[in-house]
N, C-alpha and C positions, 0 to 999 in steps of 0.2 A: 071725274069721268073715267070710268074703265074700258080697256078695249078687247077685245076677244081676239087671241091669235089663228090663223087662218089656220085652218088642215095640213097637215106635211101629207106630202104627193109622197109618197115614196118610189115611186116610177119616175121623178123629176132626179133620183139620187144614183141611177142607175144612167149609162150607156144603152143598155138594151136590155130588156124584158122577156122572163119567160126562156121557154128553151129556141127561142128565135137568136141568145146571145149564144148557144152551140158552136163551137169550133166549125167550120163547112167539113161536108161531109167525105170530099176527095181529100181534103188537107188532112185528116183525121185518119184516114185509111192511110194515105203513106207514114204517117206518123208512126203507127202501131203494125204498120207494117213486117219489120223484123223482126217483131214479139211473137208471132201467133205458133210457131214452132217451139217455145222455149220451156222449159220446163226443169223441175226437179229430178236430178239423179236418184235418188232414196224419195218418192215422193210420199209421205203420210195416209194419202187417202188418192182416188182415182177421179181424174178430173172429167165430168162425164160431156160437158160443154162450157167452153171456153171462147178464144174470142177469134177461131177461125170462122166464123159465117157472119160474127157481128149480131149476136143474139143480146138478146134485152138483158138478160144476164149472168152470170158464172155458174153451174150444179155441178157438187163434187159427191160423191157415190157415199152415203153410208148405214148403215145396218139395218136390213129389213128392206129390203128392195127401194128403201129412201132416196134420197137425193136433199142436200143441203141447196137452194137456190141464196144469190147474195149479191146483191145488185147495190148502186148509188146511184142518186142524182139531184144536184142542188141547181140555184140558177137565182138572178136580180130581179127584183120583182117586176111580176107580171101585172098588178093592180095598187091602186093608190094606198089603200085599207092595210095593214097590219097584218089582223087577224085574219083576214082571207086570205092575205099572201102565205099565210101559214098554211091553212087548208087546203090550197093547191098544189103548194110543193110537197105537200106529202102525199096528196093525193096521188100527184103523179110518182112520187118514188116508189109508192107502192104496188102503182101498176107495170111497172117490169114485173113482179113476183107473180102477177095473174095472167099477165101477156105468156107467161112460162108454163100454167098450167099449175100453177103452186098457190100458197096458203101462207100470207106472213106472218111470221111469231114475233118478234121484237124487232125495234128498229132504233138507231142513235142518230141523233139531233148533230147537221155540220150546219154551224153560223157564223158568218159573216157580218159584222157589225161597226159601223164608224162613229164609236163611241163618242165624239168629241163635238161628232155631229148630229146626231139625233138622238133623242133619249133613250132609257134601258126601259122604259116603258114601253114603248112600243117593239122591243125585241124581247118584251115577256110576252107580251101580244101577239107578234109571230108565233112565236112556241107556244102559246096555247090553243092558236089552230093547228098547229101540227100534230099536237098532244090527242086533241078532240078528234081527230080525223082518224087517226091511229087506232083510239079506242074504237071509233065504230067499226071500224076491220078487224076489233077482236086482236091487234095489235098489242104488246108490250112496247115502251119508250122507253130505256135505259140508261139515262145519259146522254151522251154525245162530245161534242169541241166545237171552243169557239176560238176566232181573234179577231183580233183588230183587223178593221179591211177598211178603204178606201170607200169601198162599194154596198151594200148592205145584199147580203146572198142566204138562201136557206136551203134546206135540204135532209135528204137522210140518208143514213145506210142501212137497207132491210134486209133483214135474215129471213125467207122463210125453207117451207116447207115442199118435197112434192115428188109424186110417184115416178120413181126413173123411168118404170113405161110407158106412161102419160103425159112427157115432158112436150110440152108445145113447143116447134123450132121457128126460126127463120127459112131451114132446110128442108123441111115436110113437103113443101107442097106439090100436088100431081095433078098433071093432065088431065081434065074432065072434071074438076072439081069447080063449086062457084065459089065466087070473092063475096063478103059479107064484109061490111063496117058499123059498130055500133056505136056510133057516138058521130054528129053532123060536124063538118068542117067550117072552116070559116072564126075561128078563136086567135088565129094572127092579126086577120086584118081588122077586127072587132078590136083585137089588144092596142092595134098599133095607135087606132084612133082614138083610143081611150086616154093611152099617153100624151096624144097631141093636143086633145082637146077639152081630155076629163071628163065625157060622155062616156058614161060607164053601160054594158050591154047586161044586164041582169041575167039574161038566157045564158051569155059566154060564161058568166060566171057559175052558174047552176051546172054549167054542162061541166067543166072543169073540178069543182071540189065534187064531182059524182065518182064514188070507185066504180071500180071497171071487176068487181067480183063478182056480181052475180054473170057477167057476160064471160068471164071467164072460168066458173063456176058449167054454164052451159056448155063451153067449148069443150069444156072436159069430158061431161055427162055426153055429148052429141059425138066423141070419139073424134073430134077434130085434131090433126097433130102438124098444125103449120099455121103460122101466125105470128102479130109482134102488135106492138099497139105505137101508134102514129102522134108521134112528137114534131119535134127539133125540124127532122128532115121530110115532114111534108109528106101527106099520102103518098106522090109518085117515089118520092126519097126511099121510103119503108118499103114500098112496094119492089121498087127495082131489087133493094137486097134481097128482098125474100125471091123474085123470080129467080133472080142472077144464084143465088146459092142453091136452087132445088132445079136448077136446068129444067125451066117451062119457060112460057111468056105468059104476062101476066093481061088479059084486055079487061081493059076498064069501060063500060058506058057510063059516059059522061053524064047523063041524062040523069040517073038513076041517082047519084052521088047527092047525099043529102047534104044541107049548109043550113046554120044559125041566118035566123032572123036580119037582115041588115048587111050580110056580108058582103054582099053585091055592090050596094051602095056603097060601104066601107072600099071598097076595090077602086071602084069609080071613083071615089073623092081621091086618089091615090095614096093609101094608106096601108102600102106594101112595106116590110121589113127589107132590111138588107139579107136576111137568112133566109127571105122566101126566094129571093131574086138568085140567089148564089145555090140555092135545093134545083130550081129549073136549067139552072145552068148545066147541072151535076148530071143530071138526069135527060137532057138534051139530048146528046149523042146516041145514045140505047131506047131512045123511047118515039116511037108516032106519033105526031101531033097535029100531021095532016089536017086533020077532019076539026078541028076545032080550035079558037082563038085563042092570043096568044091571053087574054084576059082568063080565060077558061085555063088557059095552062097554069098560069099563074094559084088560082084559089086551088088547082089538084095538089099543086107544091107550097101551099100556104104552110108554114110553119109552125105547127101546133102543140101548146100546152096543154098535158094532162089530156090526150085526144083518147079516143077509143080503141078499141082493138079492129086488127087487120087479118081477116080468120081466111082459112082455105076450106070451107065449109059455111053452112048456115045452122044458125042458134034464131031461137024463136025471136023475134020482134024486132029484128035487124036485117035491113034492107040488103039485098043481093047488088052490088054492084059492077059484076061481072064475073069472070070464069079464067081460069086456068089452061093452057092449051097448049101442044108440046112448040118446045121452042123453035121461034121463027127467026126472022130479019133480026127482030127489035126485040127487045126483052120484055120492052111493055108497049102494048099499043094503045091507044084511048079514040072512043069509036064514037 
């Protein structure tokens, strides 16, 4: 009699999933707090943004009115499968480079692997959704580094490309402009459940390995120059640094704000991360929450993988979710 062995859960091998395992986002700012002034004496090239505002990440100036954009970001999986956990962390490492208003050209493979505990098969499986996902952005894959890890983690470092005029900030944004999101909320509490109960949300999934290039492709073309795309720290999380660094307030209606299939119920069965809970905290003190529950607060500040972008403008087919307005009380209000 033969027996068939079960599936390896790879979310069973992890602490926390997804960019929900994020450092919180007050402990991160004092962390890199004394860095944001520091710099080379003789520096090679001109740093065009850096990590005073907390942008998605790094452009250094070079020939032709260019800009070098170069970003990371890895993380324990967000789903049971492999080959999709591959897909999404690249998916999402790529999108800091479109959240910027740029174009990735190559990127290298950072892996995390407990060799001793799961096989290398399934961390060729990672890397070939990473690989596939890459190619369809027109991406080069170079290499990369692994080790040995406790944890099993995946990720990348992309290089791309992008017109220093055109760079998308966190800092951009002004008074009288509307808030747009293109990609629906609700991929934490859809992940968290998935973990717990291995009811996998197909929608979460599709929305997640989707790049975010043609919506940043749009942001370009529509002259948009404020934005970031909506991870780790949760609509309001992303939201508040982009208000907080362009001195506006940000109103959000509530109403408007799209979400995946189930996320409500995911909510209600109480299937919140520790990083959504710890994003609401963050974002407490600076935000109005008056007007709507605390369950409502919670899915604004849901913790999202591979989420969409957060524009200060509208791109076709991306719902308006509020407006820009010179700064008030609160940095962000939600109406």
């Amino acid at each position: 009699m033969t027996t068939t062995a079960p599936p390896v859960r790879l979310t069973q091998y992890a602490h926390g999933g997804g960019c929900a395992c994020k450092i919180p986002p007050g402990e991160l700012e004092a962390v890199v707090s004394g860095l944001t002034a520091r710099g080379p004496a003789d520096p090679a090239a001109e740093l065009v943004i850096g990590l005073d505002d907390g942008d998605d990440a790094a452009v250094v100036r070079i020939a032709g009115g260019q800009g070098l954009v170069l970003t990371t970001d890895f993380f324990t999986p967000v789903v049971d499968d492999a080959y999709t956990f591959g897909r999404i962390a690249a998916a999402n490492a790529l999108s800091d480079v479109y959240a910027m208003g740029g174009t990735p050209v190559v990127a290298v493979n950072l892996l995390g692997w407990p060799r001793d505990v799961l096989p290398a098969e399934l961390a060729a499986e990672v890397l070939r959704g990473g690989l596939e996902v890459a190619h369809e952005a027109g991406c080069h894959v170079g290499g990369g580094h692994s080790i040995d890890d406790p944890e099993p983690k995946y990720g990348m470092a992309v290089t791309g490309v992008v017109d220093v005029d055109r760079i998308i900030t966190n800092s951009g944004a002004v008074a009288g402009t509307p808030l747009s999101l293109t990609k629906p909320l609700g991929v934490g509490v859809l992940n968290s459940r998935m973990k717990a109960t291995g009811e996998v949300s197909e929608e979460a999934v599709a929305s997640m390995t989707a790049l975010n290039r043609e919506a940043g492709q749009a942001a370009v073309a529509a002259g948009i120059r404020a934005g970031t795309d909506v991870t780790g720290f949760g609509l309001l999380g992303h939201l508040y640094k982009m208000a907080r660094a362009s001195g506006v307030t940000a109103v959000v209606d509530a109403a408007a704000v799209p979400y995946l299939t189930g996320a409500r119920e995911a909510l209600a069965a109480g299937f919140v991360s520790g990083g959504t809970r710890r994003n609401l905290d963050w974002v407490r003190a600076h935000t109005d929450l008056s007007a709507v529950s605390e369950d409502e607060a919670l899915l604004l500040a849901d913790a999202q993988t591979s989420g969409g972008l957060l524009l200060g403008g509208e791109v076709p087919g991306a719902p308006v979710i509020g407006e820009f307005v010179p700064r008030g009380e609160h940095v962000v209000v939600v109406r």
